[in-house]
BAFI-3210 file (N, C-alpha, C; in Angstrom, 3 decimals, decimal comma, padded with zeros to 6 digits):
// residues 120
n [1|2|3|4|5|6|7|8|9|10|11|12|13|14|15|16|17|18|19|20|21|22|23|24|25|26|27|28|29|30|31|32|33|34|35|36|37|38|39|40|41|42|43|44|45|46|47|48|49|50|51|52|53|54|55|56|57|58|59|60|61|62|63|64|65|66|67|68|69|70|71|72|73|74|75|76|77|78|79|80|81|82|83|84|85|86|87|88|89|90|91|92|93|94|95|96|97|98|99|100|101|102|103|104|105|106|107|108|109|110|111|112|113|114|115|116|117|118|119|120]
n.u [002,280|001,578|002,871|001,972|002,567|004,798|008,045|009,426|008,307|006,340|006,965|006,952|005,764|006,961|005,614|005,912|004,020|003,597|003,318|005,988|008,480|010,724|013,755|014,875|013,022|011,427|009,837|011,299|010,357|008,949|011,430|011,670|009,631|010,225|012,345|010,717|008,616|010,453|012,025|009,647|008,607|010,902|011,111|008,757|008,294|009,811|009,145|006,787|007,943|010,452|012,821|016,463|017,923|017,090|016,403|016,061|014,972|014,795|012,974|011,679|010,870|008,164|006,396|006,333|006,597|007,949|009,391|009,890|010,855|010,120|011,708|012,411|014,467|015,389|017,667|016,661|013,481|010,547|007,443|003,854|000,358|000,035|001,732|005,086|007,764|009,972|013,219|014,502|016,529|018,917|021,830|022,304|021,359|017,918|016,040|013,783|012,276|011,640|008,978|006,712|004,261|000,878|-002,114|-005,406|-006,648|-004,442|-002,870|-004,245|-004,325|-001,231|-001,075|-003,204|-001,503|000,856|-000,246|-000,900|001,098|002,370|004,351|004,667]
n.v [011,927|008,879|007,053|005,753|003,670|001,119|001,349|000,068|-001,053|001,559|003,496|006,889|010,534|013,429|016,476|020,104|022,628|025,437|026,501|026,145|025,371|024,982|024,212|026,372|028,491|027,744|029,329|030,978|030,336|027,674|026,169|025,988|024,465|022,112|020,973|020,246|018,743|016,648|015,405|014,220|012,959|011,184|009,756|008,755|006,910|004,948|003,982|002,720|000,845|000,063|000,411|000,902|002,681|005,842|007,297|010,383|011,461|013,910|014,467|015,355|015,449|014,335|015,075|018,839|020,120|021,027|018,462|015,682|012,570|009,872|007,417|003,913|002,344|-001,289|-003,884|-006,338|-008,348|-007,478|-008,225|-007,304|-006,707|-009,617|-009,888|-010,008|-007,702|-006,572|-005,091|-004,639|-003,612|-003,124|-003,296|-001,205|001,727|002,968|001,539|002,651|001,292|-000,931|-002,157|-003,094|-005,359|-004,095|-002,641|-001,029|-001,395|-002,552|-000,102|001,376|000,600|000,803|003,613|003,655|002,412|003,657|006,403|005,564|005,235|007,945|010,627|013,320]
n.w [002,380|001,351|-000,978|-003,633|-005,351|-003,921|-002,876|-000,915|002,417|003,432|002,100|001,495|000,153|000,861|000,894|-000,414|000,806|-000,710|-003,860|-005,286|-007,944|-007,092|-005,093|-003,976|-004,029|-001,639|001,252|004,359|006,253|005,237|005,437|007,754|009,095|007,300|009,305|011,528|010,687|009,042|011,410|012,888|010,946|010,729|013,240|013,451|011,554|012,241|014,699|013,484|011,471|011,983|010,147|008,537|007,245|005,792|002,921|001,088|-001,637|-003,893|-006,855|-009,094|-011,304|-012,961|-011,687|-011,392|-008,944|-005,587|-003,936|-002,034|-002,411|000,503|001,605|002,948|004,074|003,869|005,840|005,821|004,757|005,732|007,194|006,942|007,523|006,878|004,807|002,927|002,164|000,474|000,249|-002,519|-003,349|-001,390|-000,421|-001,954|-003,805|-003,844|-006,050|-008,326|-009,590|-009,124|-007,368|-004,509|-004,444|-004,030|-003,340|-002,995|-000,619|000,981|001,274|002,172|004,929|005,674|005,498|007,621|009,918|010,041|011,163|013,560|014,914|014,636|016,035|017,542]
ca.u [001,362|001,862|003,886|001,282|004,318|006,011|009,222|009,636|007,419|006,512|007,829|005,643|005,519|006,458|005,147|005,801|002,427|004,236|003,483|007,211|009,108|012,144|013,695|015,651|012,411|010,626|009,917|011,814|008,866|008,472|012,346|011,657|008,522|010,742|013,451|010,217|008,450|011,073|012,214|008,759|008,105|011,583|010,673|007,121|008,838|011,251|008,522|006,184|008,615|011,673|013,843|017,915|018,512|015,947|016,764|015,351|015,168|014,582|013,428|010,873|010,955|007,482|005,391|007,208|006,414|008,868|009,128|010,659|010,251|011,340|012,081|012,799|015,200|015,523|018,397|016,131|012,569|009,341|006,220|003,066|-000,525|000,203|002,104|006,398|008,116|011,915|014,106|015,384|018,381|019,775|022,314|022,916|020,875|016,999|015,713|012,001|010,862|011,031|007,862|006,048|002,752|000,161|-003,562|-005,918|-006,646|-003,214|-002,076|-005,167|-003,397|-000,075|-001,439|-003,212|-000,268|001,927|-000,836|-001,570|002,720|003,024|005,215|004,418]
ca.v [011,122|007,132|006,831|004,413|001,880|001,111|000,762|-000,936|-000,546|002,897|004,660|008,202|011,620|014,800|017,730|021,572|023,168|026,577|026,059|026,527|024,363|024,744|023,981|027,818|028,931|027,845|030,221|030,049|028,989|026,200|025,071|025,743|023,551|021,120|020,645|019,574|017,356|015,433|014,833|013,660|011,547|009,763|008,768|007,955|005,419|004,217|003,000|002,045|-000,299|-000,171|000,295|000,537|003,569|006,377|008,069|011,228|011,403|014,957|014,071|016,223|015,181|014,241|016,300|019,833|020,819|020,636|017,096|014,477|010,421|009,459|005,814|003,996|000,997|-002,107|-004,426|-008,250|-008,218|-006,856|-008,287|-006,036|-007,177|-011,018|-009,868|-009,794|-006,698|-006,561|-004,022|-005,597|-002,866|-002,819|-001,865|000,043|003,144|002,342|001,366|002,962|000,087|-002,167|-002,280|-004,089|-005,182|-003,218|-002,396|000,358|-001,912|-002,563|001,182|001,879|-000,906|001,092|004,734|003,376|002,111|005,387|007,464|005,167|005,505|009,277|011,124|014,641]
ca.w [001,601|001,008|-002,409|-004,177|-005,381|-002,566|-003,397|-000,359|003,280|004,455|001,085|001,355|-000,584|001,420|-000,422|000,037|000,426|-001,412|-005,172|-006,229|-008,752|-007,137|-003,288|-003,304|-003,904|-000,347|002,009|005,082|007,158|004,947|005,921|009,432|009,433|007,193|010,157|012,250|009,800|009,142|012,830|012,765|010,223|010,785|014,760|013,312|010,565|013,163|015,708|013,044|010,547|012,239|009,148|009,124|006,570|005,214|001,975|000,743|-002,989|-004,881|-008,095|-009,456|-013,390|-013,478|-010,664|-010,813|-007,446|-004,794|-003,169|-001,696|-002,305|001,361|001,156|004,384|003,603|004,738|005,646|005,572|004,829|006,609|007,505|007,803|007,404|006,599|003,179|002,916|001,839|000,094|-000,563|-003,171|-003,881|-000,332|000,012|-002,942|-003,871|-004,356|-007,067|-008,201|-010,622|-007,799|-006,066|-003,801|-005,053|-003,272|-003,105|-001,857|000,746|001,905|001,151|003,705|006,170|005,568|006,255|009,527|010,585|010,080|012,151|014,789|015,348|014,507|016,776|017,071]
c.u [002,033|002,101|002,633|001,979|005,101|006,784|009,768|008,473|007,511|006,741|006,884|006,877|005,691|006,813|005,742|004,458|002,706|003,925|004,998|007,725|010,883|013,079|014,171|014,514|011,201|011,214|010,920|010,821|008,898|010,201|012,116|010,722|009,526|011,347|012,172|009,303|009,548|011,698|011,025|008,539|009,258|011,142|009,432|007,446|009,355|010,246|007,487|006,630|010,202|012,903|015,281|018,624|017,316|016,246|015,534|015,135|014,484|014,393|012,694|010,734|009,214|006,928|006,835|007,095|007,515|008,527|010,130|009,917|011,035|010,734|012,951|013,456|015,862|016,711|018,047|014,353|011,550|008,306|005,002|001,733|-000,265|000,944|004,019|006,830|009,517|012,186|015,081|016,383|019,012|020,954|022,667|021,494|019,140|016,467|013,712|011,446|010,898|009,814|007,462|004,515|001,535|-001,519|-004,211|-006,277|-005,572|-002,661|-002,861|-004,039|-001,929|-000,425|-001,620|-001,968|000,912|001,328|-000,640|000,090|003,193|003,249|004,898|005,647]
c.v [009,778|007,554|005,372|002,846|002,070|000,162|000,010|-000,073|000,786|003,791|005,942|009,434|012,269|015,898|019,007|021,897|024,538|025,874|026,515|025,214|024,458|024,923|025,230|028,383|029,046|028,551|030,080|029,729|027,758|025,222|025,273|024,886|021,944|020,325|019,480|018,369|016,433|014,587|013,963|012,220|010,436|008,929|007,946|006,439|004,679|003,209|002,134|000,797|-000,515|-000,527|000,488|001,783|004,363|007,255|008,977|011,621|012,890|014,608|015,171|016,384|015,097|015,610|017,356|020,554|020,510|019,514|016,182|013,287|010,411|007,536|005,106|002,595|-000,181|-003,354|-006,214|-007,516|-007,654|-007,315|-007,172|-006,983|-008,259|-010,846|-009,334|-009,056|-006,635|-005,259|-004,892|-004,800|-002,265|-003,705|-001,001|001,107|002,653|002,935|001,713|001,907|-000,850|-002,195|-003,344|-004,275|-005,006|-002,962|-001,272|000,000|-001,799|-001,297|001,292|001,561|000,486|002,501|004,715|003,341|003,359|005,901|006,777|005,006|006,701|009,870|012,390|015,527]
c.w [001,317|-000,243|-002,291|-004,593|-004,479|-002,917|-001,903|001,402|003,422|003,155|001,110|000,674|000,176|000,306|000,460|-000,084|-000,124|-002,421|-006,131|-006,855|-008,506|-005,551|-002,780|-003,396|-002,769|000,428|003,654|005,980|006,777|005,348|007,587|009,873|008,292|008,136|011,216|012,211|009,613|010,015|013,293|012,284|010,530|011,904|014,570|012,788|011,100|013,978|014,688|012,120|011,136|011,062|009,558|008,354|006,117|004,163|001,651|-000,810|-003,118|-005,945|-008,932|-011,496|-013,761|-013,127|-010,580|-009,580|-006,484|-003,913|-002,736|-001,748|-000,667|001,442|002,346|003,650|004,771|004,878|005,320|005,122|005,967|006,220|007,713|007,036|006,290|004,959|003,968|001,670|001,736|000,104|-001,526|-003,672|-002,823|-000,494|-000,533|-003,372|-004,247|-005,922|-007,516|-008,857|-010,103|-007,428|-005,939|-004,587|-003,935|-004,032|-003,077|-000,638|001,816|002,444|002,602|004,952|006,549|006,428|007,241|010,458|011,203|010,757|013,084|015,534|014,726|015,855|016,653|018,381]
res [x|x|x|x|x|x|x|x|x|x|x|x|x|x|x|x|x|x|x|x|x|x|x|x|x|x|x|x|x|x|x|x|x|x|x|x|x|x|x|x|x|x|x|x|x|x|x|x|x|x|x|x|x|x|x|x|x|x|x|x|x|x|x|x|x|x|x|x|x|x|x|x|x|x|x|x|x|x|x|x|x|x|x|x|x|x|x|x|x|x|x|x|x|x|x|x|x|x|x|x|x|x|x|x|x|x|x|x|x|x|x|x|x|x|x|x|x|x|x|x]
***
């Protein structure tokens, strides 16, 4: 899922579809379908934004469900539908109250983008 504040291009939500509140508690199906999602989504992120680092964040304070922020980071800026995109805490660890200022339009823009360069 697209992370609504994008803390910088590309930032998305992967969820467990297991309702556990805790990562020893997924099944192992769900890490064996992890290993292939995330081989996924990185080649997808790679051809679609060409980032330089991709962090995975665990945070789970608000939403208790098992999740990851993955957060694709960038070493200069990024262009994507006529709007420029920082990381403004590269190279050190990102920062969430960064964001980009974003839309439902753009988010749209963003999603397209990610399918129409998913890797399966």
């Amino acid at each position: 899922m697209l992370r609504p504040a994008q803390i910088t291009l590309g930032a998305l939500v992967l969820a467990a579809f297991e309702p556990v509140n805790s990562f020893s508690e997924l099944s192992q199906d769900s890490f064996n379908e992890l290993k292939i999602v995330t081989s996924d989504l990185e080649k997808s992120l790679e051809q679609a934004f060409s980032y330089n680092k991709l962090n995975y964040l665990m945070l789970m304070m608000v939403d208790p469900d098992v999740h990851f922020h993955v957060i694709p980071r960038y070493e200069n800026s990024r262009f994507f539908a006529d709007v420029e995109f920082f990381d403004k805490s590269w190279p050190g660890p990102p920062d969430l109250g960064q964001v980009s200022q974003t839309n439902e339009s753009l988010n749209g823009k963003i999603v397209s983008h990610i399918k129409e360069n998913w890797i399966h």
